[in-house]
VEXSE-980526 format. One record per residue (C-alpha): x, y, z; chain; residue in three letters; residue number from 0. Coordinates in pm, 1 decimal, padded with zeros to 6 digits. Layout:
% residues N
        u        v        w cadena residuo num
        X        Y        Z      A     Ala NUM
...
This chain:
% residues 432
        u        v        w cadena residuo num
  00000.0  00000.0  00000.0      A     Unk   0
  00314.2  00230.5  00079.2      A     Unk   1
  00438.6  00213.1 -00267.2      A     Unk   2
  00070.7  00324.8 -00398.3      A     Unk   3
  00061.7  00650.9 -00134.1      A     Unk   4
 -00144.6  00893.1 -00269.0      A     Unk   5
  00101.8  01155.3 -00195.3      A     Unk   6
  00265.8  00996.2 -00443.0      A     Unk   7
  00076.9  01143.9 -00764.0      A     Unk   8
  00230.5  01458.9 -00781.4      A     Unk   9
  00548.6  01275.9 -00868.0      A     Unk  10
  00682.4  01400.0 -01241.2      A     Unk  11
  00399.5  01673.9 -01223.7      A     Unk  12
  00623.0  01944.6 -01329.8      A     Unk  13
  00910.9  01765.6 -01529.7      A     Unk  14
  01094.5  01399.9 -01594.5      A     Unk  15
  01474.3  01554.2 -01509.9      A     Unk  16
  01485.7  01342.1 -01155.3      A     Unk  17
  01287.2  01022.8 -01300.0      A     Unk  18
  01414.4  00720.3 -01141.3      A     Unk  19
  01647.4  00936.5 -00915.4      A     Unk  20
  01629.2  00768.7 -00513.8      A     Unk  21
  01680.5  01106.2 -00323.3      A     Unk  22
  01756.1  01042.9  00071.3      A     Unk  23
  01643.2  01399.3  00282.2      A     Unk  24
  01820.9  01409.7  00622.1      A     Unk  25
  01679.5  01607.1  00867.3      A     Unk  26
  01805.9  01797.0  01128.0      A     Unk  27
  01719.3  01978.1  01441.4      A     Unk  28
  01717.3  02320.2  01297.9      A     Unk  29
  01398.4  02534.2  01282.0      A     Unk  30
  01400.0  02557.4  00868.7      A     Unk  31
  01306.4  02205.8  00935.1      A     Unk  32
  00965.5  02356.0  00840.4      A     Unk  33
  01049.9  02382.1  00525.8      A     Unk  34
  01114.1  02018.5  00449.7      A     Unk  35
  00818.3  01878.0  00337.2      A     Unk  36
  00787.8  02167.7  00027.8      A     Unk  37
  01173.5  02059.3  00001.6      A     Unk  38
  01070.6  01702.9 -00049.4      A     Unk  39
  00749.3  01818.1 -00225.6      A     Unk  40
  00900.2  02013.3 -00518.4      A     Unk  41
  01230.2  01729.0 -00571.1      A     Unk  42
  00906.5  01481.8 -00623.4      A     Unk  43
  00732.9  01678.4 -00858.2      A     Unk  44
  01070.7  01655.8 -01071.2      A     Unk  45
  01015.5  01304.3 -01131.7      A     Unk  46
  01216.7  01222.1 -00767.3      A     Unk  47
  01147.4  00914.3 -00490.1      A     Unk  48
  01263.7  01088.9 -00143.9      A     Unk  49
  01269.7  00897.8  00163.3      A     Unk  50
  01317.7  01121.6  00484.1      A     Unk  51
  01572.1  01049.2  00761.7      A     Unk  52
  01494.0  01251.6  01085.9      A     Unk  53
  01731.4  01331.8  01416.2      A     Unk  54
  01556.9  01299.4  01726.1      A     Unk  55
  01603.4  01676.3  01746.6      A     Unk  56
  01414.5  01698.0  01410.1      A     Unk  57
  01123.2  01504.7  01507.5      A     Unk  58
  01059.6  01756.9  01793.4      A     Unk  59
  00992.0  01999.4  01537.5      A     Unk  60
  00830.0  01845.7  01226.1      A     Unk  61
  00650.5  01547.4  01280.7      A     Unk  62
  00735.9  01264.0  01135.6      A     Unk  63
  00363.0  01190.3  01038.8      A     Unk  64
  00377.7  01490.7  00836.3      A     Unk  65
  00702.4  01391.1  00616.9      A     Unk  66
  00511.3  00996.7  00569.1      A     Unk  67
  00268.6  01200.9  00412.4      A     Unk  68
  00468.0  01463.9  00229.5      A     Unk  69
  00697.9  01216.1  00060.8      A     Unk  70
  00463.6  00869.8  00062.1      A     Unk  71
  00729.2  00702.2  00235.2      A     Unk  72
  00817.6  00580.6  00561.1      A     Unk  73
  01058.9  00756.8  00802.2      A     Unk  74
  01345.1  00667.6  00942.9      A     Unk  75
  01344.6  00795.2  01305.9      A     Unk  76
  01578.4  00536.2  01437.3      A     Unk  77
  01807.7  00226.1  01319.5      A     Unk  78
  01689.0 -00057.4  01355.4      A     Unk  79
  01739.7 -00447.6  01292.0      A     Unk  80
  01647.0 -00348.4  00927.7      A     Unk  81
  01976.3 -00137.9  00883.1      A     Unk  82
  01830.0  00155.4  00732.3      A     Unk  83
  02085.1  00332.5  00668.6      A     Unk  84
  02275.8  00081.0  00466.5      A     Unk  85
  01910.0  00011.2  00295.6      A     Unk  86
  01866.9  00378.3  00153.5      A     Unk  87
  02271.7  00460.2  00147.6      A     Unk  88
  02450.4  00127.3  00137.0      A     Unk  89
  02673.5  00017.3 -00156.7      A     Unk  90
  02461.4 -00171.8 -00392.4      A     Unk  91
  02214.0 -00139.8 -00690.2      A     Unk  92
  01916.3  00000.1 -00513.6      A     Unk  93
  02125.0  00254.5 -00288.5      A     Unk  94
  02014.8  00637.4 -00316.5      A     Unk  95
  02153.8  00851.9 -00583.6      A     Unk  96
  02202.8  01118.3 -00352.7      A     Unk  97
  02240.2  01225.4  00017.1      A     Unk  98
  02026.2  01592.6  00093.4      A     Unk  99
  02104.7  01703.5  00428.5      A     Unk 100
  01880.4  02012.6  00490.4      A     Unk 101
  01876.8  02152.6  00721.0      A     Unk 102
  02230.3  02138.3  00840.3      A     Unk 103
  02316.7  02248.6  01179.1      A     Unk 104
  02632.6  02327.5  01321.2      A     Unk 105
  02617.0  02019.3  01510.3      A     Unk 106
  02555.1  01743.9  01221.7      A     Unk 107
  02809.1  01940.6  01019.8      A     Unk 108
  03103.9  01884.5  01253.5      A     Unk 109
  02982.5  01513.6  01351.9      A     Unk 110
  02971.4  01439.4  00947.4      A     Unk 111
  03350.9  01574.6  00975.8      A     Unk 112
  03480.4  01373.7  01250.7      A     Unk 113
  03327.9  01062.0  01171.0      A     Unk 114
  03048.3  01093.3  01427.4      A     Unk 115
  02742.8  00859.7  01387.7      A     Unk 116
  02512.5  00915.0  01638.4      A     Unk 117
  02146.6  01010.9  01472.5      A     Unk 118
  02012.6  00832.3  01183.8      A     Unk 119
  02126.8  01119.5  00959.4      A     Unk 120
  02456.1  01123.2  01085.4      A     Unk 121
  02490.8  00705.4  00990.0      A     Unk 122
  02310.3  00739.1  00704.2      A     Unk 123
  02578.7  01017.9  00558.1      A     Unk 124
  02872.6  00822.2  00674.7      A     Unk 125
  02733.2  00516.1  00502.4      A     Unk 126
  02708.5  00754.7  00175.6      A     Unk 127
  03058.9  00900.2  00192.8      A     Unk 128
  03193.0  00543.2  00230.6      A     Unk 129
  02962.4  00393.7 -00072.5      A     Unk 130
  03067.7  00755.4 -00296.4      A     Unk 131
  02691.2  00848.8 -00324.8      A     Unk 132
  02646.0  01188.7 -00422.4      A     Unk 133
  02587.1  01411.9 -00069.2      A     Unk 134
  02453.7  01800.3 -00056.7      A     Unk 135
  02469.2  01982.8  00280.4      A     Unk 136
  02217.4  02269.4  00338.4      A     Unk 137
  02340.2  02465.5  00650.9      A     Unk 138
  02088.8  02623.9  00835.0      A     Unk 139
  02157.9  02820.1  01198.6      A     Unk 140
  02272.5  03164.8  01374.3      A     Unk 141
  02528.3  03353.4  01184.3      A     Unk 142
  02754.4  03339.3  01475.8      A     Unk 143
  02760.2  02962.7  01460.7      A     Unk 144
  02798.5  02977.3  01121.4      A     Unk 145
  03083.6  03161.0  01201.3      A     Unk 146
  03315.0  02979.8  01411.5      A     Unk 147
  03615.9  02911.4  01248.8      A     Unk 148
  03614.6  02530.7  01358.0      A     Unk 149
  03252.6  02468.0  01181.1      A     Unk 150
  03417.0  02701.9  00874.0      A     Unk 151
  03675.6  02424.0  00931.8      A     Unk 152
  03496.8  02138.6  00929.6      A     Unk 153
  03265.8  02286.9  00608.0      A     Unk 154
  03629.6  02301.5  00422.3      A     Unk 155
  03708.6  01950.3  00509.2      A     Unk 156
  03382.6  01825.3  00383.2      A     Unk 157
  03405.8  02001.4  00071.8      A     Unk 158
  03754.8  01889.1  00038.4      A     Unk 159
  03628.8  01533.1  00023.0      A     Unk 160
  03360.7  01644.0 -00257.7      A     Unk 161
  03028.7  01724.2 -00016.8      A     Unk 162
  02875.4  02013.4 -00175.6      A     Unk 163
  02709.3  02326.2  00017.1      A     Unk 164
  02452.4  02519.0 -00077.9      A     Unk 165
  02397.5  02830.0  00070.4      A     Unk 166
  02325.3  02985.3  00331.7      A     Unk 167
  02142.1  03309.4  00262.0      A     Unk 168
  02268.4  03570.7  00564.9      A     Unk 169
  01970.8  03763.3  00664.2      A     Unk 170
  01858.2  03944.2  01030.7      A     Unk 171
  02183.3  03767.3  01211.9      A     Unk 172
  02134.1  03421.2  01086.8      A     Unk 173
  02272.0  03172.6  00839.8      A     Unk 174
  01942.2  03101.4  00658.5      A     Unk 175
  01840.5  02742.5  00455.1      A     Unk 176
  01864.0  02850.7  00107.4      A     Unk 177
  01554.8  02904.8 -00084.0      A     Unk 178
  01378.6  02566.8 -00164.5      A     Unk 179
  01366.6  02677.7 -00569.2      A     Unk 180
  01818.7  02712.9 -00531.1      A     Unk 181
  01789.5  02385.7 -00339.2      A     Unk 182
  01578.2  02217.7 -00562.5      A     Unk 183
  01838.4  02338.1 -00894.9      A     Unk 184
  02091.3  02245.2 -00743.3      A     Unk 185
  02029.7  01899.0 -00640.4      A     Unk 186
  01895.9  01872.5 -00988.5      A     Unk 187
  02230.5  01987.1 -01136.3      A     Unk 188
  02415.3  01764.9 -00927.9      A     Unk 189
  02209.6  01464.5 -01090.7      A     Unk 190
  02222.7  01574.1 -01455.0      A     Unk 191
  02612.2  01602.1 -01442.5      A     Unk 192
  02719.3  01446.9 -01762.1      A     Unk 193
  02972.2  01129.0 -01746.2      A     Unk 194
  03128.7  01243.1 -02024.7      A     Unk 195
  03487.7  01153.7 -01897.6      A     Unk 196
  03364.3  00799.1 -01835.9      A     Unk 197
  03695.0  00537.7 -01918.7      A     Unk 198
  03939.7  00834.3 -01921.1      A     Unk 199
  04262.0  00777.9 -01704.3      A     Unk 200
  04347.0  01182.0 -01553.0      A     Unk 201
  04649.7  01307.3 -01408.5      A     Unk 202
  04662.7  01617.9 -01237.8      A     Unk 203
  04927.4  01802.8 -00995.8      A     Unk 204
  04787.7  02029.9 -00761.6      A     Unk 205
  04921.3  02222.5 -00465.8      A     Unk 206
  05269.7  02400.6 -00381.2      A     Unk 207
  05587.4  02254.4 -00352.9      A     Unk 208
  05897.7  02350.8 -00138.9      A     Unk 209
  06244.0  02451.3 -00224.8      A     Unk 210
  06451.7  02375.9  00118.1      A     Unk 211
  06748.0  02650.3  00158.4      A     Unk 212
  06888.0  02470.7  00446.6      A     Unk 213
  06719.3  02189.7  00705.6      A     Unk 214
  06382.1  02390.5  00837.4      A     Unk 215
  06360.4  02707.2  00566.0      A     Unk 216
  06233.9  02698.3  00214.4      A     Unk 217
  06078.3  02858.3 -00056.2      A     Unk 218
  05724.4  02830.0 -00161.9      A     Unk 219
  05394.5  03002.3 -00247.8      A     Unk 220
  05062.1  03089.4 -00057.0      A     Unk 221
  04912.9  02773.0 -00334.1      A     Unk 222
  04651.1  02574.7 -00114.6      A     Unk 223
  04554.7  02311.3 -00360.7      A     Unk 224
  04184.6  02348.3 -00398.0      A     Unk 225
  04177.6  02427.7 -00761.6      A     Unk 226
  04366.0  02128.2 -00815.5      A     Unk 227
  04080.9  01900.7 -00613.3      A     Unk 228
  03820.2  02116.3 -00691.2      A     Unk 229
  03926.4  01988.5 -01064.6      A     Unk 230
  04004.3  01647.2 -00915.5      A     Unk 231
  03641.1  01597.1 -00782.3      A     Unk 232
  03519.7  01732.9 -01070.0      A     Unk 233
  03658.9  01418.9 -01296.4      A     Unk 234
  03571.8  01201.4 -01062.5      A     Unk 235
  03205.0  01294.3 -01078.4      A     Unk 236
  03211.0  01282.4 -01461.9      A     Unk 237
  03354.3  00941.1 -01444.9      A     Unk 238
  03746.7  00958.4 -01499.9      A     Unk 239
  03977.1  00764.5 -01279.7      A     Unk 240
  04220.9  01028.0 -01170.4      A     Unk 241
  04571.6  01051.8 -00984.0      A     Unk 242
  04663.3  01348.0 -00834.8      A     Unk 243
  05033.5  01421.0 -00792.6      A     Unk 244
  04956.2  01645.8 -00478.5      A     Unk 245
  05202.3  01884.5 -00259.5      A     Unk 246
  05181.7  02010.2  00079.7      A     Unk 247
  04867.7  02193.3  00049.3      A     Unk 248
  04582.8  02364.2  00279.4      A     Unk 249
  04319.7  02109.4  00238.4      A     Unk 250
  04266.5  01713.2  00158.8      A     Unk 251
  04305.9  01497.2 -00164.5      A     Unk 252
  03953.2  01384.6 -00209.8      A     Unk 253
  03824.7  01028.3 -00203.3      A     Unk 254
  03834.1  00791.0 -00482.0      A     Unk 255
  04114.3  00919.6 -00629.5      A     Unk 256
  04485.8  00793.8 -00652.5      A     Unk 257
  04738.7  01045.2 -00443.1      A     Unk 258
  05115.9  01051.2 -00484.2      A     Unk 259
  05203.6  01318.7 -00225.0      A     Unk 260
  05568.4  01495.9 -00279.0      A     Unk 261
  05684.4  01784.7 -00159.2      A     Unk 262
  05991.6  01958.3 -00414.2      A     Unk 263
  05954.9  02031.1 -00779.9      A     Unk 264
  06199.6  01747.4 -00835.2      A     Unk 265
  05960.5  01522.7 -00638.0      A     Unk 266
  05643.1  01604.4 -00829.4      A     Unk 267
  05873.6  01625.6 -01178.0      A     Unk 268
  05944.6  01230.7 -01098.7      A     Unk 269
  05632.9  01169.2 -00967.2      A     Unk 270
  05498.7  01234.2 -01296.6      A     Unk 271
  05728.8  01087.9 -01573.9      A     Unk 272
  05720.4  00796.5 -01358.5      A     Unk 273
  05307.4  00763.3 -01327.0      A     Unk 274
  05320.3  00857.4 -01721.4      A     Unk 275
  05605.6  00579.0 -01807.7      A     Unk 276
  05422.5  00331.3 -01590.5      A     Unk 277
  05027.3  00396.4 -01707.5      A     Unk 278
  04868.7  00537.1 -01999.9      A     Unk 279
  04677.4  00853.7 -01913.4      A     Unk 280
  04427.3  01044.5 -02196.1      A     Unk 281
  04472.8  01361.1 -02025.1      A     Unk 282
  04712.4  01546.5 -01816.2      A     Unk 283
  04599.7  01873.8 -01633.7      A     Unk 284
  04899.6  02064.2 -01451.6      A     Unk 285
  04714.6  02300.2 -01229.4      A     Unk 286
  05021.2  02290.7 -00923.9      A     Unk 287
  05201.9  02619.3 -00862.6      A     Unk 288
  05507.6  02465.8 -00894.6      A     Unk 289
  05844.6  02667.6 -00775.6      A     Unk 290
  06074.9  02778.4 -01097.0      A     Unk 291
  06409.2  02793.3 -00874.2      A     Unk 292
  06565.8  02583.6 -00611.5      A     Unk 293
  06839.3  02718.7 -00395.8      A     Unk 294
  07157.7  02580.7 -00594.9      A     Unk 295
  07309.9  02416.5 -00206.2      A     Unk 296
  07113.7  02302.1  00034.2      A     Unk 297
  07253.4  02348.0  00359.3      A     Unk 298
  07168.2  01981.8  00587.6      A     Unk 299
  07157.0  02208.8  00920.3      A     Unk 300
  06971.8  02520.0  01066.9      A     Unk 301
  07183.7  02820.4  00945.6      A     Unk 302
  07225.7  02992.1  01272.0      A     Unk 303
  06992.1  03294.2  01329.7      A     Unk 304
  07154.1  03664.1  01400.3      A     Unk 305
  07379.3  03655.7  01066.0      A     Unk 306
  07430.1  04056.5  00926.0      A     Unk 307
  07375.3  03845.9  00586.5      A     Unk 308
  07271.7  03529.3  00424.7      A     Unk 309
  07314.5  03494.2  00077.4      A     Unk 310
  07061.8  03258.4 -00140.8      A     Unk 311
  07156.9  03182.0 -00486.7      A     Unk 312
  06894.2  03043.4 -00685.0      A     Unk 313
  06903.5  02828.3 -01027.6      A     Unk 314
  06631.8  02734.8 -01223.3      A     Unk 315
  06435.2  02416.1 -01246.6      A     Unk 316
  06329.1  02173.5 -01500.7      A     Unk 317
  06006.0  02249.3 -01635.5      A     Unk 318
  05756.1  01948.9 -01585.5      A     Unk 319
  05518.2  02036.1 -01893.8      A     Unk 320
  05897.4  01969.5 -02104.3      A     Unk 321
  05894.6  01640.6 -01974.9      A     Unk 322
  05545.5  01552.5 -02007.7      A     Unk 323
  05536.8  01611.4 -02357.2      A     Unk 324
  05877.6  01371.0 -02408.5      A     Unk 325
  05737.5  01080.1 -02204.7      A     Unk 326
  05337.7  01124.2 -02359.4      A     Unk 327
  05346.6  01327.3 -02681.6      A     Unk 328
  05001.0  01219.4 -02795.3      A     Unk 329
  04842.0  01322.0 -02412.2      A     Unk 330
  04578.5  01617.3 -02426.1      A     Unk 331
  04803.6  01846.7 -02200.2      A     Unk 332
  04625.6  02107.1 -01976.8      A     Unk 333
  04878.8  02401.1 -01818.0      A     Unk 334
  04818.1  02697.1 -01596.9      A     Unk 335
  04977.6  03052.8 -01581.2      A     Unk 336
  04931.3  03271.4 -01280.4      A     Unk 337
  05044.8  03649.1 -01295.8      A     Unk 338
  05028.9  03891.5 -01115.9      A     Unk 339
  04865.2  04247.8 -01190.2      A     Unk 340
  04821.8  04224.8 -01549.9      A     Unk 341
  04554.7  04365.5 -01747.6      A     Unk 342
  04337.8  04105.3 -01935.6      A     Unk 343
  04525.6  04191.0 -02239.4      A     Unk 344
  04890.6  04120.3 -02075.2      A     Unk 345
  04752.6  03814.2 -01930.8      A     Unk 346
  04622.8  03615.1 -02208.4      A     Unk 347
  04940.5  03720.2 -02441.5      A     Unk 348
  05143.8  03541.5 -02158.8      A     Unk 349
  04899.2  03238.7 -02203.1      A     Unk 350
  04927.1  03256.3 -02549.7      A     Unk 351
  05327.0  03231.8 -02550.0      A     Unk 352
  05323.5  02941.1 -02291.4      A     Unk 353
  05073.2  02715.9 -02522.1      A     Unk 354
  05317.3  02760.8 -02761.6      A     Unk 355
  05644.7  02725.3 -02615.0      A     Unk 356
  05520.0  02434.9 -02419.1      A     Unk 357
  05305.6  02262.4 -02685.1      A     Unk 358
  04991.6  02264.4 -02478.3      A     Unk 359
  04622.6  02181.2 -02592.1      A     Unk 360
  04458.7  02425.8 -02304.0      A     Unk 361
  04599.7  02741.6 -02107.0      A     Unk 362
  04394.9  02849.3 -01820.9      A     Unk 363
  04524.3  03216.0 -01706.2      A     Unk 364
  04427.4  03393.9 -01392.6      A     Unk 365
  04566.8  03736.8 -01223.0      A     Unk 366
  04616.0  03612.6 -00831.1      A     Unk 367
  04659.1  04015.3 -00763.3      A     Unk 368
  04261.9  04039.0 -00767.5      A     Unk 369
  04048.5  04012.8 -00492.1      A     Unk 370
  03877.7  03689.6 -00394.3      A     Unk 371
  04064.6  03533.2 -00647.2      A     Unk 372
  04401.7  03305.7 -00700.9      A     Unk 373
  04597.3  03183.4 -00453.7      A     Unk 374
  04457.4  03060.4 -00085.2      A     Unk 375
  04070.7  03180.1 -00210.6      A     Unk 376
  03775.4  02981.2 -00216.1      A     Unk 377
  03710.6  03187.4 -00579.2      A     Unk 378
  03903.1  03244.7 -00884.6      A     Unk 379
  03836.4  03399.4 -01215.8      A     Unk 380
  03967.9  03257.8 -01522.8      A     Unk 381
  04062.5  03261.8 -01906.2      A     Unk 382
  04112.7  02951.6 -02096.5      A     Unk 383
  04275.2  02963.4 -02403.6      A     Unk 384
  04298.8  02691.1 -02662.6      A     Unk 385
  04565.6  02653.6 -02914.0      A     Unk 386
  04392.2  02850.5 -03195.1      A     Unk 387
  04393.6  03160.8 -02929.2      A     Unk 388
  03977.0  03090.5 -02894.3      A     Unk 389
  03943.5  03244.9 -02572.8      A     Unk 390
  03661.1  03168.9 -02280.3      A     Unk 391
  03619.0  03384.5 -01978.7      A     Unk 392
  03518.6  03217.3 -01660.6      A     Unk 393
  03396.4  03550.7 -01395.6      A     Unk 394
  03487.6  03550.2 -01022.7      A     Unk 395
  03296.3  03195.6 -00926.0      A     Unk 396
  03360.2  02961.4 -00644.1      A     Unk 397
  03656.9  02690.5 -00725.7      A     Unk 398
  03386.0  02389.8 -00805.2      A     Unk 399
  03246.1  02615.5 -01029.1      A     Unk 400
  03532.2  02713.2 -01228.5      A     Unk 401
  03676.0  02413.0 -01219.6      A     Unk 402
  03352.5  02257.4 -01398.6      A     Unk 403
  03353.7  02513.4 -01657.4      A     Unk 404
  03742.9  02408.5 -01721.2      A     Unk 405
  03625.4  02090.2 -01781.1      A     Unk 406
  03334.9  02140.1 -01989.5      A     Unk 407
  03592.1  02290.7 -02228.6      A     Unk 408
  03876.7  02020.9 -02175.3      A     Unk 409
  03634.0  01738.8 -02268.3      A     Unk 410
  03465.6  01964.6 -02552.9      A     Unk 411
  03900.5  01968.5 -02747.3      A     Unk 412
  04007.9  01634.5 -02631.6      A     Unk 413
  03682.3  01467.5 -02812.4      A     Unk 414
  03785.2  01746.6 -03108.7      A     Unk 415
  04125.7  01648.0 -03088.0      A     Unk 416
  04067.2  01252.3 -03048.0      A     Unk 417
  03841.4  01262.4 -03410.4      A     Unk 418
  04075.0  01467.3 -03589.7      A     Unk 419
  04331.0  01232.5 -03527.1      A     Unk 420
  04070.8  00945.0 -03611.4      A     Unk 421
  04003.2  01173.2 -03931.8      A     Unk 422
  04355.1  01195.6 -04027.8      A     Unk 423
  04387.7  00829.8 -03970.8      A     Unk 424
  04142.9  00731.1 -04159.4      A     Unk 425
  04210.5  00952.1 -04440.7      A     Unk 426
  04587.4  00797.3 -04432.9      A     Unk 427
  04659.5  00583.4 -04791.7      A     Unk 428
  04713.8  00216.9 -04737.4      A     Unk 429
  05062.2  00100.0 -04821.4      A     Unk 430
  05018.7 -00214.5 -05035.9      A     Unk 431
């Protein structure tokens, strides 16, 4: 009788785009809790199933009666014997397609970061981070919690690991849920990703790396590493199987990926010809802010402190993109140039040198002088240049975002590339 709820009818009532889609909402005890039923409401009437998962805290403020009938579905209040949460987020055929937590409060978002399962929302996520099942967070609480730099923390490390946020909306001192039509898009967009890098093998270095002067100093750059696993997740979610060549960065490699940390240019330069020599890889996206001079001695001590002088002399290093294109001269080869207060014009004439001297397919150029952008930031802003000189601009938008616009274009000249070479192939005359 369940399956034939009558609250079930309005399912596919305004489109088909979630049809077949097993959507898991997680409730917590936040007062936009009020707005989950609509929440579940509006996913079914874009084709979704949505089973609700409540916290005890949850069920104190929207009854569970009420999300039965909003969704057609029983409610999870509590594990049981029937191992719910391995039911709706396990890994098998039937699992969910995707985790909504929403509302998020402070609470569930630094238990989901430290591993704590404790409510039936909190197991169920854990369940889904462990089985790689899509998972959207939707914080809801006082601004000042919002705030605190440990739940900013913990909101890093999730994302780090490929949760996506959406919102909140600041408003009259609080961190508001996000309106139900942004939550509804965006859980939508999540589901419609294309796989259209499904069988590709991806390498990409991300993240500084370190020039030691002597046995505790050493030169580097304010790189953190998230555009590199911003791009990382991004493959991932289209359907590569990626290795990230990764140096000592602000935040984590993300799941399901392959991770060779190093820490010097030399490092990451081996690191690569030898992943390259050893595997075939279709693409090769070299996002790292890699150092272009090592101190020419290393001193294997602490130079003492209190000198009048102390004299560095720096040489240059090998560049990596040289040696990628030796070891893989068919790979689609992705580089990035940073500068650093250059007007757009300056900027994409020093991309437009680089994909030539290095023989790249893609250039993506950014000034890390602007604000909110570059180096360290949670937003960038971006020109990507192809080897013709076609040029797309990417505005100020957070890392995830950018980094899914890169790839649009990537896969968009590596399918060009791969049927030209099929054309040219083809069109070859066969020696008799």
């Amino acid at each position: 009788m369940l399956n034939n709820h009558t609250s079930k009818q309005i399912i596919g009532t305004k489109s088909e785009v979630l049809k077949g889609k097993k959507i898991v909402l997680c409730i917590t005890g936040s007062v936009a809790a009020m707005e989950c039923p609509i929440i579940a409401r509006e996913l079914m009437r874009a084709g979704a199933e949505v089973y609700a998962v409540m916290s005890p805290a949850a069920t104190r403020l929207v009854s569970p009666d009420l999300m039965q009938w909003a969704t057609g579905n029983p409610v999870v209040t509590q594990l049981t014997g029937k191992v719910e949460h391995i039911s709706l987020a396990g890994d098998h055929p039937d699992t969910a397609s995707l985790v909504l937590v929403a509302p998020a409060t402070a609470n569930t978002i630094s238990k989901i970061a430290c591993g704590i399962d404790d409510t039936p929302p909190t197991t169920v996520v854990s369940s889904a981070i462990g089985a790689g099942i899509p998972i959207v967070i939707v914080p809801a609480m006082h601004e000042s919690m919002f705030r605190h730099p440990i739940v900013l923390e913990n909101i890093n490390r999730l994302k780090s690991i490929g949760i996506e946020f959406v919102g909140p909306r600041f408003e009259e001192g609080k961190a508001k849920i996000a309106h139900i039509d942004t939550i509804v898009a965006y859980v939508i967009d999540v589901l419609t990703r294309p796989k259209d890098m499904k069988g590709l093998k991806v390498l990409i270095t991300a993240g500084p790396t370190r020039e030691y002067i002597d046995a505790v100093r050493f030169i580097s750059n304010p790189s953190s590493g998230k555009m590199g696993v911003s791009l990382a997740i991004g493959c991932v979610q289209r359907g590569a199987e990626v290795t990230l060549v990764f140096g000592p960065g602000s935040v984590e490699p993300p799941p399901l990926t392959k991770v060779i940390n190093v820490e010097s240019t030399q490092d990451m330069l081996e690191a690569v010809v030898s992943s390259l020599k050893k595997e075939h890889y279709d693409i090769m996206i070299s996002s790292a802010a890699v150092s272009d001079y090592t101190p020419d001695k290393k001193i294997d001590a602490k130079t003492p402190s209190g000198k009048e002088e102390f004299i560095v002399r720096l040489v240059p290093l090998p560049k990596i993109i040289n040696a990628v294109r030796e070891v893989a001269p068919d790979i689609f080869l992705v580089g990035f140039k940073a500068e650093y207060n250059k007007s757009k014009e300056e900027l994409i004439s020093c991309a437009l040198n680089k994909i030539k001297k290095a023989n790249l397919d893609l250039i993506v150029a950014n000034d890390v002088s602007k604000e909110n952008a570059g180096f360290a930031a949670d937003s960038n802003e971006v020109y990507v240049i192809d080897k013709d000189g076609e040029v797309t601009h990417i505005p100020l938008s957070p890392k995830r975002v950018i980094a899914s616009r890169i790839l649009d274009i990537v896969v968009k000249k590596y399918n060009q590339k791969l049927l030209k070479a099929q054309s040219i192939s083809h069109s070859e005359p066969t020696i008799k």
